[in-house]
C-alpha positions as CSV (number, residue, x, y, z in Angstrom):
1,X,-21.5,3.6,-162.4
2,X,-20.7,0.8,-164.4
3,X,-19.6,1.1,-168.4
4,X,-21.8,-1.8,-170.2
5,X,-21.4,-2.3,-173.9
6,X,-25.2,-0.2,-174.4
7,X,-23.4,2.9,-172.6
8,X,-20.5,2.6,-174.4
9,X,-22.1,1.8,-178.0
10,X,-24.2,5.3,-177.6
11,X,-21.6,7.0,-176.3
12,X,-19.2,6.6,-178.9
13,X,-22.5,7.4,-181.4
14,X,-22.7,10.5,-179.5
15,X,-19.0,11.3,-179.4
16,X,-19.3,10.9,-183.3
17,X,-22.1,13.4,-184.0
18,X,-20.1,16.1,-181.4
19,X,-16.8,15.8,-182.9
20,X,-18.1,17.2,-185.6
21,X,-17.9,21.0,-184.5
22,X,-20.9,21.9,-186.3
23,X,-23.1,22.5,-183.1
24,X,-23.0,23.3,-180.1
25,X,-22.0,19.5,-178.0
26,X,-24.8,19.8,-175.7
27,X,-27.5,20.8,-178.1
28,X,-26.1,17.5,-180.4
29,X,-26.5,15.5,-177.1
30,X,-29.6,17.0,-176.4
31,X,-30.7,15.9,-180.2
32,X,-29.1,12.7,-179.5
33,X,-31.1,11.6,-176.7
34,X,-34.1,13.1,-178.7
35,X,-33.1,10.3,-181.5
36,X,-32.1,7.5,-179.0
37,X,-35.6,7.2,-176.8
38,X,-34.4,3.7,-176.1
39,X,-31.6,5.4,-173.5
40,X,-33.3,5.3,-170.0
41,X,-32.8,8.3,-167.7
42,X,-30.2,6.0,-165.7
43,X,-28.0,5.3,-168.7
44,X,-28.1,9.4,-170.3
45,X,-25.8,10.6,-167.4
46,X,-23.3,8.2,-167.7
47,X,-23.4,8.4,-171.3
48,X,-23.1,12.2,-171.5
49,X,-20.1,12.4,-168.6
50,X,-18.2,10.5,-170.7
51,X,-18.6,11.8,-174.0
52,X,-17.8,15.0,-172.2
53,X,-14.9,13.4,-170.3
54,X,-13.4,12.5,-173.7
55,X,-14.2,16.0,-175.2
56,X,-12.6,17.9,-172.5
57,X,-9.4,16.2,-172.9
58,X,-9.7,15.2,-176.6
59,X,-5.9,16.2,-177.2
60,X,-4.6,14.3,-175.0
61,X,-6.4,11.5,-175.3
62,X,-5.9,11.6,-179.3
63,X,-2.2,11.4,-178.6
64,X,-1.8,8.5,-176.7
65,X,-4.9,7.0,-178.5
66,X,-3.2,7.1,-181.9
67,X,-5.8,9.1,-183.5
68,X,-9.8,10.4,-183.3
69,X,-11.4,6.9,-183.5
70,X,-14.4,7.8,-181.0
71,X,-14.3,4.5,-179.5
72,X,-11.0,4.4,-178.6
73,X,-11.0,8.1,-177.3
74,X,-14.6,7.1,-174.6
75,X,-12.4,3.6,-173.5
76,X,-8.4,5.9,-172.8
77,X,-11.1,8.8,-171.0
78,X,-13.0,5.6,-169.0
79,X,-9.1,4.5,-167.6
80,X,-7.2,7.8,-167.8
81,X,-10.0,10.5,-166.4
82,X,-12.6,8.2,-164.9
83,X,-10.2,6.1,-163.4
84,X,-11.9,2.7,-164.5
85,X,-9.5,-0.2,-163.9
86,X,-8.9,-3.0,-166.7
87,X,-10.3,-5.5,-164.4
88,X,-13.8,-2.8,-164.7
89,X,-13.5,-2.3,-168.4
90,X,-12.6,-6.0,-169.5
91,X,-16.0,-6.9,-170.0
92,X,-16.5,-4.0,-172.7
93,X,-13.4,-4.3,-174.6
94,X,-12.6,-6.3,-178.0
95,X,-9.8,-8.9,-178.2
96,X,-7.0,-6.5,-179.3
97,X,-8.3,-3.4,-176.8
98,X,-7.2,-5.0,-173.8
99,X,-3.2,-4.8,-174.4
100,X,-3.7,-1.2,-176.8
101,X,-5.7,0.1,-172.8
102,X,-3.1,-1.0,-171.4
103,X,-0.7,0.7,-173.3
104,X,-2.6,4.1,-172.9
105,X,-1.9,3.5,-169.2
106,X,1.4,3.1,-169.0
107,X,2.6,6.2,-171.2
108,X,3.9,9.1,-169.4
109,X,1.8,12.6,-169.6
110,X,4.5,14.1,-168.1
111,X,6.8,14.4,-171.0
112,X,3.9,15.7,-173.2
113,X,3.8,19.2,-173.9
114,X,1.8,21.3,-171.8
115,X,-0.6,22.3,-174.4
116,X,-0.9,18.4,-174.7
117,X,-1.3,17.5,-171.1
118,X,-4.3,20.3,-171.1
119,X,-5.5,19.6,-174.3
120,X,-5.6,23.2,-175.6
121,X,-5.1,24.4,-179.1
122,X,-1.3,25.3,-179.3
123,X,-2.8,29.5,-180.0
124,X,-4.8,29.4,-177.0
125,X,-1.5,28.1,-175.2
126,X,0.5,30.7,-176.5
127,X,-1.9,33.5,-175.2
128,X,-1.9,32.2,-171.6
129,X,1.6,32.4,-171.2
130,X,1.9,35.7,-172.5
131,X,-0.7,36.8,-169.9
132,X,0.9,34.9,-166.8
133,X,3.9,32.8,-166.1
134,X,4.0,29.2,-166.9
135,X,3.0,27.9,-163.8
136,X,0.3,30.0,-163.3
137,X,-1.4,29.3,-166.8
138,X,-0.7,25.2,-166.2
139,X,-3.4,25.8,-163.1
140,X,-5.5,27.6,-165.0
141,X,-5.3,25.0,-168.4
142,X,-6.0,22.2,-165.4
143,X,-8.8,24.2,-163.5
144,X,-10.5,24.5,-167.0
145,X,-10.6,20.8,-167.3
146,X,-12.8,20.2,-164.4
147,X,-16.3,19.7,-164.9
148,X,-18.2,22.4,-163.3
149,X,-21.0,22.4,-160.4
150,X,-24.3,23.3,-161.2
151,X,-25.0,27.0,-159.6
152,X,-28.9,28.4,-159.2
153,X,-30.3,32.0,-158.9
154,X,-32.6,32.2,-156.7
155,X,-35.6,34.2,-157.7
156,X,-36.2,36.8,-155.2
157,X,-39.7,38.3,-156.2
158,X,-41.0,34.4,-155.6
159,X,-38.3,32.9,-153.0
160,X,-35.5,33.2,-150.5
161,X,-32.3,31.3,-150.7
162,X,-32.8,29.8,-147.8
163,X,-35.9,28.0,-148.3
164,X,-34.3,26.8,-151.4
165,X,-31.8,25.3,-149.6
166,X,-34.2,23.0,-147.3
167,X,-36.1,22.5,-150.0
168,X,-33.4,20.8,-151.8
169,X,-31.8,19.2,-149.3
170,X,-34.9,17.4,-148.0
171,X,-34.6,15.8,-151.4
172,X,-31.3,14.9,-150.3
173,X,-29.6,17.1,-152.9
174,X,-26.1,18.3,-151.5
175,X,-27.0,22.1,-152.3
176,X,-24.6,24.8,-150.6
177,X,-24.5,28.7,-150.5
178,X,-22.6,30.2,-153.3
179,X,-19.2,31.7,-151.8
180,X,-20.2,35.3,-153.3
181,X,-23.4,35.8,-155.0
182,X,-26.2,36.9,-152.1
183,X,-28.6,34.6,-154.3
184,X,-26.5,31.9,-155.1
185,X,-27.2,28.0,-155.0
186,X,-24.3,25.2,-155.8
187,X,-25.5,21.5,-156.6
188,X,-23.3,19.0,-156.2
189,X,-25.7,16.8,-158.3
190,X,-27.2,17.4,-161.9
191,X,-30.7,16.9,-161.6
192,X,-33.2,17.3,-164.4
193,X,-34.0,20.8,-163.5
194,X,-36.8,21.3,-166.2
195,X,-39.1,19.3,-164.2
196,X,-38.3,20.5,-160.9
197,X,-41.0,21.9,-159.0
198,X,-38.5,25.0,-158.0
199,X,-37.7,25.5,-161.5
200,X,-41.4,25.2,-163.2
201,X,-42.4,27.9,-160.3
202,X,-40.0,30.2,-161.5
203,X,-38.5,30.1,-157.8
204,X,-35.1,29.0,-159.5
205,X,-32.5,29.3,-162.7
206,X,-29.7,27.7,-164.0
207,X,-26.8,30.8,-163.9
208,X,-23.4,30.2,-162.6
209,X,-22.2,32.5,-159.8
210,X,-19.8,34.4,-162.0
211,X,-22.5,35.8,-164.1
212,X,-25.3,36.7,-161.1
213,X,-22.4,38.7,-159.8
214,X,-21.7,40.7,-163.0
215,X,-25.7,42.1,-162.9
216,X,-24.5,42.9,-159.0
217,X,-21.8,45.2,-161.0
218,X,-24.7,47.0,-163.0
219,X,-26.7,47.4,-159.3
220,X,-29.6,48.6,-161.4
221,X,-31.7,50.8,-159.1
222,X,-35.7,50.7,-158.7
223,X,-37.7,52.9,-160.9
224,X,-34.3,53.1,-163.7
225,X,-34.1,52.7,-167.1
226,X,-31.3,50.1,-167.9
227,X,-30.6,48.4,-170.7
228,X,-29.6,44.5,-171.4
229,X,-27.9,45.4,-174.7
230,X,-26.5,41.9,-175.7
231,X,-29.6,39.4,-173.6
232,X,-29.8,35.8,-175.5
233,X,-32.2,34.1,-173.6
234,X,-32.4,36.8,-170.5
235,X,-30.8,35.0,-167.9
236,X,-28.9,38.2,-166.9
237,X,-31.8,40.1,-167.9
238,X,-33.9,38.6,-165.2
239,X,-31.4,38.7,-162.6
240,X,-31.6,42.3,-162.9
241,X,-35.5,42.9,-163.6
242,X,-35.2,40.9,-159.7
243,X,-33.2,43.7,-158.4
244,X,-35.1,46.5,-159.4
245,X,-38.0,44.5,-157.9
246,X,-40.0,44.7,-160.6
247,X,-40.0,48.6,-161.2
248,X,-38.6,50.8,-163.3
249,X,-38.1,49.9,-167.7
250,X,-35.5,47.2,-168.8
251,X,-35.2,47.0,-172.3
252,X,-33.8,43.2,-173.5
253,X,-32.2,43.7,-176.8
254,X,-31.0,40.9,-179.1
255,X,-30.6,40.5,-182.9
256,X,-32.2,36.7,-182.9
257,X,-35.8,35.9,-182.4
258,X,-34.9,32.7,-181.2
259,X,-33.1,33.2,-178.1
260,X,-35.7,36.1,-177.4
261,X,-38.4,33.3,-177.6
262,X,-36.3,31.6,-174.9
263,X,-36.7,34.1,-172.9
264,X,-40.6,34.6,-173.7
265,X,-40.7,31.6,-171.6
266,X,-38.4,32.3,-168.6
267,X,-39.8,35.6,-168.3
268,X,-43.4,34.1,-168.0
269,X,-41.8,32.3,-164.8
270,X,-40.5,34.9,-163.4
271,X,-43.2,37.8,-161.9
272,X,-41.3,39.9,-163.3
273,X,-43.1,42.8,-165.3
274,X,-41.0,45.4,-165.8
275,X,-38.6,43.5,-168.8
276,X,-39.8,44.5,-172.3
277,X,-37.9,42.4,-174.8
278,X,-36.2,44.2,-178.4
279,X,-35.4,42.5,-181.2
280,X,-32.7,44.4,-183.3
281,X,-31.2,44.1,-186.5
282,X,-27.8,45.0,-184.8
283,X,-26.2,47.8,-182.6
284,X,-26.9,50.3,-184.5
285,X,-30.8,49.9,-185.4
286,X,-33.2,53.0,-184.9
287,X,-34.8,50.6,-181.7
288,X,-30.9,51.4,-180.0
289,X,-30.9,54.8,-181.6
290,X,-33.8,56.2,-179.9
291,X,-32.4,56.0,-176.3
292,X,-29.6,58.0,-176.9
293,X,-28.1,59.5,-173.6
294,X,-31.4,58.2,-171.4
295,X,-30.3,55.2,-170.1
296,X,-29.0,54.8,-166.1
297,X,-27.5,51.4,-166.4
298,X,-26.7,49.5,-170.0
299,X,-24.8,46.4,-169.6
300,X,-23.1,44.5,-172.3
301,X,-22.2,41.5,-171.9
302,X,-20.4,40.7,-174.9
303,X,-20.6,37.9,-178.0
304,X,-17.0,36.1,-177.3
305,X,-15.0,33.2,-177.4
306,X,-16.8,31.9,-174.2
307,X,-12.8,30.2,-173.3
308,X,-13.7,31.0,-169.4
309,X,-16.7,28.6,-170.0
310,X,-14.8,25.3,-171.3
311,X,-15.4,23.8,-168.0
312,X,-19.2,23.5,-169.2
313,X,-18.2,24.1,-172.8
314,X,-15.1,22.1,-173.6
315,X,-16.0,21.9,-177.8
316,X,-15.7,25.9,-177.6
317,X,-11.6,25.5,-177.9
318,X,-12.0,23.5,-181.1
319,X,-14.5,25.5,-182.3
320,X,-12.7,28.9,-182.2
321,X,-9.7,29.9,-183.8
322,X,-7.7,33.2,-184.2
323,X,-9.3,33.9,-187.4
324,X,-12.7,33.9,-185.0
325,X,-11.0,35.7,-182.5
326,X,-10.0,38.5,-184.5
327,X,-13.8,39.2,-186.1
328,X,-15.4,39.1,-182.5
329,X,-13.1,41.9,-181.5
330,X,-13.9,43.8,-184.0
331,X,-17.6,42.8,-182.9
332,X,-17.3,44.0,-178.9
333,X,-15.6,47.4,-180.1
334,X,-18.1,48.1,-182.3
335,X,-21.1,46.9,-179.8
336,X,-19.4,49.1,-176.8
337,X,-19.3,52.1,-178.8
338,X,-22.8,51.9,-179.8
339,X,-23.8,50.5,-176.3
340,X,-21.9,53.7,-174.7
341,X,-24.3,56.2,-176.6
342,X,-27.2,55.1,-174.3
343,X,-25.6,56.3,-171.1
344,X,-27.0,59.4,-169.5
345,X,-24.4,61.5,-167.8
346,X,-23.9,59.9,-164.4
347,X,-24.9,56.6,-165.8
348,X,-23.3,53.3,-165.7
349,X,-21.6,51.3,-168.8
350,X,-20.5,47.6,-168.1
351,X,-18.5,45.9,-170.6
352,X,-18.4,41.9,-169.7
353,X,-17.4,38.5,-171.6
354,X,-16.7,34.7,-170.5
355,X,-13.8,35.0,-171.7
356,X,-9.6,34.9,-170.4
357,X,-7.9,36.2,-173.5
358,X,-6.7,40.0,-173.2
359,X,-7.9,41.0,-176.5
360,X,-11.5,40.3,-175.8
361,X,-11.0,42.3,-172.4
362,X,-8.5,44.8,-171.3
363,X,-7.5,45.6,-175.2
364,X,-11.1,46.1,-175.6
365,X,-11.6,48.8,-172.9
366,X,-8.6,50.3,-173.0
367,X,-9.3,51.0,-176.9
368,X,-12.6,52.3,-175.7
369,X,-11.4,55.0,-173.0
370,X,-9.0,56.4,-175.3
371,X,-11.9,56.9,-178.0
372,X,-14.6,58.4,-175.3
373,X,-13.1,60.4,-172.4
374,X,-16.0,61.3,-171.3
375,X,-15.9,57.3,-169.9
376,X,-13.9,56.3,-167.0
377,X,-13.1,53.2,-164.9
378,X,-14.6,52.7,-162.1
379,X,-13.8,50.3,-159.0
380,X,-15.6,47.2,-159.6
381,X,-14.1,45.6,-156.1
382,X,-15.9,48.9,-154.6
383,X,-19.3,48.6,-156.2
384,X,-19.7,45.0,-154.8
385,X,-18.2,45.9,-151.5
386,X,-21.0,48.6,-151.1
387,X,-23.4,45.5,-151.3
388,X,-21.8,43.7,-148.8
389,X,-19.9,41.0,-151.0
390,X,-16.5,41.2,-150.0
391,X,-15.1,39.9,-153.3
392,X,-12.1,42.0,-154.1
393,X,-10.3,41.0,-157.7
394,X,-9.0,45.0,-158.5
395,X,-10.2,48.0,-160.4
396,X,-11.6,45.5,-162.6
397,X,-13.4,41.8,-161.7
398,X,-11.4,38.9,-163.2
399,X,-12.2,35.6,-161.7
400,X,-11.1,32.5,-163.2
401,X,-12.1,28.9,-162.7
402,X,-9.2,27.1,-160.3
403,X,-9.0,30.3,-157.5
404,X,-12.6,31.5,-157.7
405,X,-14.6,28.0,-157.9
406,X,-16.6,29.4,-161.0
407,X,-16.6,30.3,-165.0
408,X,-13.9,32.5,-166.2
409,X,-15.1,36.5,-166.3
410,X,-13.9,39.7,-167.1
411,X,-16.2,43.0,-165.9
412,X,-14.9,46.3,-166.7
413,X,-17.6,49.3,-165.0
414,X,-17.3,52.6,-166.9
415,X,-19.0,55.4,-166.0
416,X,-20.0,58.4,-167.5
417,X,-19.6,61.6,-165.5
418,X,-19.0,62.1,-162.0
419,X,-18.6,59.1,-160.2
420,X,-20.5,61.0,-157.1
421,X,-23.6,60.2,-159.4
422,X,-23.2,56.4,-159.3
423,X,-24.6,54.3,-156.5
């Protein structure tokens, strides 16, 4: 799509307000668009790609830009990322921007460092290669560069995926079967989704593949009791109220009111009746306390760094540091302990972020089984091999963005008691 000087002016306006840090970027784009009425629908998606362009690869481009003028940044991430030629961009630049582009073009990446070719903060570097050799953490770094596909759950009280499927492809949507998830969708496109037929019938949501397949590690059972200890807006929640069909209890717990009024909403959508929201104070309210050791399933998916995410969140690596890092750990332990006193003997415990640092993961569990031995790991490859999805990462499910084609996740599955119990 072409770059005029409109796209480019509220781009760079956007790029402003983002680069900020104070917000999440897309709720500031969302505000921005809000604010800028003017912007038609065809001028918001080229806008946003490339103030997203330029955010994802805001190190680099600083470095060969000469600094964080936002301008500057959208017109190196139009030539460098987008691939725009100076013949394209010529009729949006200034006098002195045409031989400064050129410029930009000419410098080698390759003698940058790799933390500068990737654009990740030099301690999020550092932690990749003490997880994996250098090569291996380059591909990773690059994979989360990549802007991600849009994935769907497909409701199954309301739908089947492969109506779906026709459905969107008769709009000429390039819509696919997710490689794992059973109830998968991947769009190719970014349609506006909120006014979607699908999504308004509550036939449809918005949940990449790695996260339906962590509620296909809790395999919640009809009739259980289960537990959604951390839920924000119940995206997770109401993958699982689907696979108990309805029946059973599942408790939604959160400590803001907010994201629980999201997913007042959602849930309306849904059929589902068997989700009863729970707002807590934190993990250790009397709401928590009074399910002591009668819950089959709790899952936790934990309040992290979201770094297996930056493919959809790219601010999230300038907005965390290791200061950050350091209080969320503290955080999961604490929320996994308290989680852990809900499970019933032969129940299930699953421990999950967005994120690919080891503190937030396999320091986090292991900590955990050497505090409660009545806890033990189970096969995660197993559990989703018993539902026929031959996905097979080891003992526990790590999948990251560059070999798994979706977000960055970590799954541990602890259970309580005999194993023989679990199904």
């Amino acid at each position: 799509m072409e770059l005029t000087a409109q796209r480019l002016t509220a781009a760079t306006d956007a790029l402003r307000a983002m680069l900020a840090f104070e917000r999440p970027a897309d709720a500031v784009l969302r505000v921005f668009f809000r604010e800028h009425r003017a912007l038609g629908q065809r001028d918001r998606g080229p806008v946003a790609e490339l103030a997203f362009a330029a955010l994802r690869h805001l190190r680099l481009l600083e470095t060969l830009a000469g600094g964080r003028q936002p301008r500057r940044l959208l017109l190196a991430a139009a030539a460098l990322i987008e691939g725009r030629s100076l013949r394209q961009l010529e009729p949006v630049l200034k006098r002195d921007e045409a031989r400064w582009l050129a410029g930009v073009r000419a410098a080698d990446t390759r003698a940058l460092p790799p933390a500068v070719q990737t654009s990740l903060p030099d301690w999020i570097w550092e932690r990749l290669l003490a997880l994996m050799p250098e090569a291996d953490a380059l591909a990773l770094a690059r994979g989360l560069l990549a802007p991600a596909p849009l994935d769907l759950r497909v409701n199954s009280r309301l739908g089947e995926r492969e109506a779906v499927l026709a459905a969107l492809r008769a709009e000429g949507l390039n819509a696919a079967p997710t490689p794992w998830s059973p109830l998968g969708v991947r769009l190719a496109e970014k349609p506006a989704l909120q006014h979607h037929a699908l999504f308004r019938a509550g036939k449809v949501e918005v949940q990449d593949e790695a996260s339906q397949l962590l509620t296909w590690l809790v395999a919640p059972r009809r009739r259980e009791m289960v537990v959604d200890f951390c839920a924000g807006a119940g995206g997770k929640t109401l993958a699982l109220g689907a696979l108990m069909r309805s029946e059973g209890r599942l408790y939604a717990f959160d400590t803001a009111q907010r994201r629980l009024a999201n997913l007042a909403s959602r849930l309306k959508r849904s059929a589902l009746s068997n989700v009863h929201p729970q707002l807590i104070d934190d993990e250790h309210d009397a709401r928590v306390r009074r399910l002591a050791g009668k819950i089959d399933r709790v899952l936790v998916d934990a309040p992290c760094t979201g770094l297996g995410t930056l493919r959809r969140n790219p601010d999230l690596k300038w907005r965390q540091s290791p200061q950050a890092l350091a209080e969320l750990t503290r955080k999961q332990a604490s929320i996994l302990a308290a989680a852990a006193g809900l499970v019933k003997p032969g129940g299930r415990l699953v421990y999950a972020t967005c994120s690919i640092l080891r503190e937030e993961n396999d320091a986090i569990v292991e900590a955990f089984l050497a505090a409660h031995p009545q806890f033990a790991l189970d096969d995660a490859s197993g559990i989703l091999r018993a539902q026929g999805i031959a996905l097979d990462t080891g003992v526990c499910f790590r999948v990251l963005p560059h070999t798994h084609q979706m977000d960055g996740f970590f799954v541990a599955v602890l259970a309580r008691g005999s194993r023989a119990a679990l199904g």
